[in-house]
C-alpha positions as CSV (number, residue, x, y, z in Angstrom):
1,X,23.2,-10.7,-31.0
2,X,20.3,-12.4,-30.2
3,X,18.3,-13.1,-26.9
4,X,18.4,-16.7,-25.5
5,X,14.9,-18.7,-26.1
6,X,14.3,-18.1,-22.1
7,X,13.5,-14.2,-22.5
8,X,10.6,-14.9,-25.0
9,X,7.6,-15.1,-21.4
10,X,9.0,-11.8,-21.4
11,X,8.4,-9.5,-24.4
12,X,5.0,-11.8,-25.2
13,X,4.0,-8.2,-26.7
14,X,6.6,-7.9,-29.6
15,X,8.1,-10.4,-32.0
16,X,10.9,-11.7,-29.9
17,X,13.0,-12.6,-33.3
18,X,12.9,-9.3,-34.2
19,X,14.6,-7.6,-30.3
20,X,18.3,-6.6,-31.1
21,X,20.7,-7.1,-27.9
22,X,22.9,-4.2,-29.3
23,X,19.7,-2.1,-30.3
24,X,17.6,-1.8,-27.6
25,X,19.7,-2.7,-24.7
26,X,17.5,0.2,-22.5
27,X,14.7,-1.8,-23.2
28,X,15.7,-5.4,-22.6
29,X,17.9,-4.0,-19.2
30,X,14.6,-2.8,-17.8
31,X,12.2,-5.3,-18.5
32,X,14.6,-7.8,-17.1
33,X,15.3,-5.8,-14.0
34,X,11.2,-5.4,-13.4
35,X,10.3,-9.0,-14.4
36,X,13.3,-11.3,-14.8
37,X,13.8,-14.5,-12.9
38,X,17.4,-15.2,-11.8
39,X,19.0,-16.8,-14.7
40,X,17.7,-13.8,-16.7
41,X,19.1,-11.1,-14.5
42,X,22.7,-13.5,-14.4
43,X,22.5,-13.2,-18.2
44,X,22.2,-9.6,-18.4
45,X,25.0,-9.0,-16.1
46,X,27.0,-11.4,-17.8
47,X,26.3,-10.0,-20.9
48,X,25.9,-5.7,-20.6
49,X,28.3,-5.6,-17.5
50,X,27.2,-4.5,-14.3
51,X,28.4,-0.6,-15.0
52,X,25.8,-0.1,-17.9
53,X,22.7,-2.1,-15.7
54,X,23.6,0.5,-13.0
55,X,23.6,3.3,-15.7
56,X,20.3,2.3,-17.3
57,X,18.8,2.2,-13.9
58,X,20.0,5.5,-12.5
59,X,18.8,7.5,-15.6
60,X,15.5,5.7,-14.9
61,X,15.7,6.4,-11.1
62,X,16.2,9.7,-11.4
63,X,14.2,10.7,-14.5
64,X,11.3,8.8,-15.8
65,X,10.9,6.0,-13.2
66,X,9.1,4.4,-15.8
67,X,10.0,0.8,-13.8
68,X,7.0,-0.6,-10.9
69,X,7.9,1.1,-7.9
70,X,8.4,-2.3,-6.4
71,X,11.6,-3.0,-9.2
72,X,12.6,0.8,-8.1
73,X,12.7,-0.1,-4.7
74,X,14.6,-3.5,-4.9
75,X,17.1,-2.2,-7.4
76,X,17.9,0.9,-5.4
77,X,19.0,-1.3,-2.6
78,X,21.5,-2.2,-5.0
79,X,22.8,0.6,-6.9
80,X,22.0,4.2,-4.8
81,X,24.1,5.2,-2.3
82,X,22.2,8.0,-1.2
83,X,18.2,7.1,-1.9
84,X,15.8,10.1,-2.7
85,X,13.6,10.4,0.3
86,X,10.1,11.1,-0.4
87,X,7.7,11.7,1.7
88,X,4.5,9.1,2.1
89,X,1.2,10.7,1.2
90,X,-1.2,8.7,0.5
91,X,-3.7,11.3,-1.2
92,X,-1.4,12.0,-4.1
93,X,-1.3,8.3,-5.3
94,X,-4.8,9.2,-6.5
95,X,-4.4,12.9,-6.8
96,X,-4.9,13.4,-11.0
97,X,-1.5,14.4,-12.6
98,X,-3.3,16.4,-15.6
99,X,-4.3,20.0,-15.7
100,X,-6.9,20.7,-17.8
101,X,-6.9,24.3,-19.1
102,X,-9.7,26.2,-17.8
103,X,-12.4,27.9,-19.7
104,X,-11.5,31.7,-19.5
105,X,-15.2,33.4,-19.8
């Protein structure tokens, strides 16, 4: 199936005739949630059911969290009962996440 004309804005950095609806649901789900205007986000619902939104969400919630922290936020309004807590430290927003393997003289 293919997507309406209306989700092209949004995947300006593939070939929008060549995004599968079956294929890469995952894909589409989440760059609708992050960046979607209404109607897109009434589509999707429409369309993948609200059972499988919630289900791509949670794995990305609680895994990845490859979505803005801002789409996080809004979306687990809507779909986590029970919100991770985390604690605000502002230091490790800029704290570096690699290890770099130490020269062992």
């Amino acid at each position: 199936m293919k997507l309406p004309f209306s989700f092209a804005p949004l995947f300006y950095n593939y070939i929008f005739e060549t995004i599968d609806s079956e294929k890469h649901y995952k894909f589409i789900i989440k760059t609708v949630l992050a960046r979607g205007v209404w109607e897109q986000i009434l589509w999707l619902f429409e369309n993948y059911g609200a059972k499988k939104v919630q289900e791509i969400f949670l794995v990305d919630y609680y895994t990845l969290q490859e979505l803005p922290e801002s789409t996080r936020k809004l979306w687990e309004l809507v779909f986590v009962e029970d919100p991770l807590q985390q604690e605000y430290d502002p230091v490790a927003k800029w704290r570096c996440r690699r290890l770099v393997e130490q020269d062992l003289r």
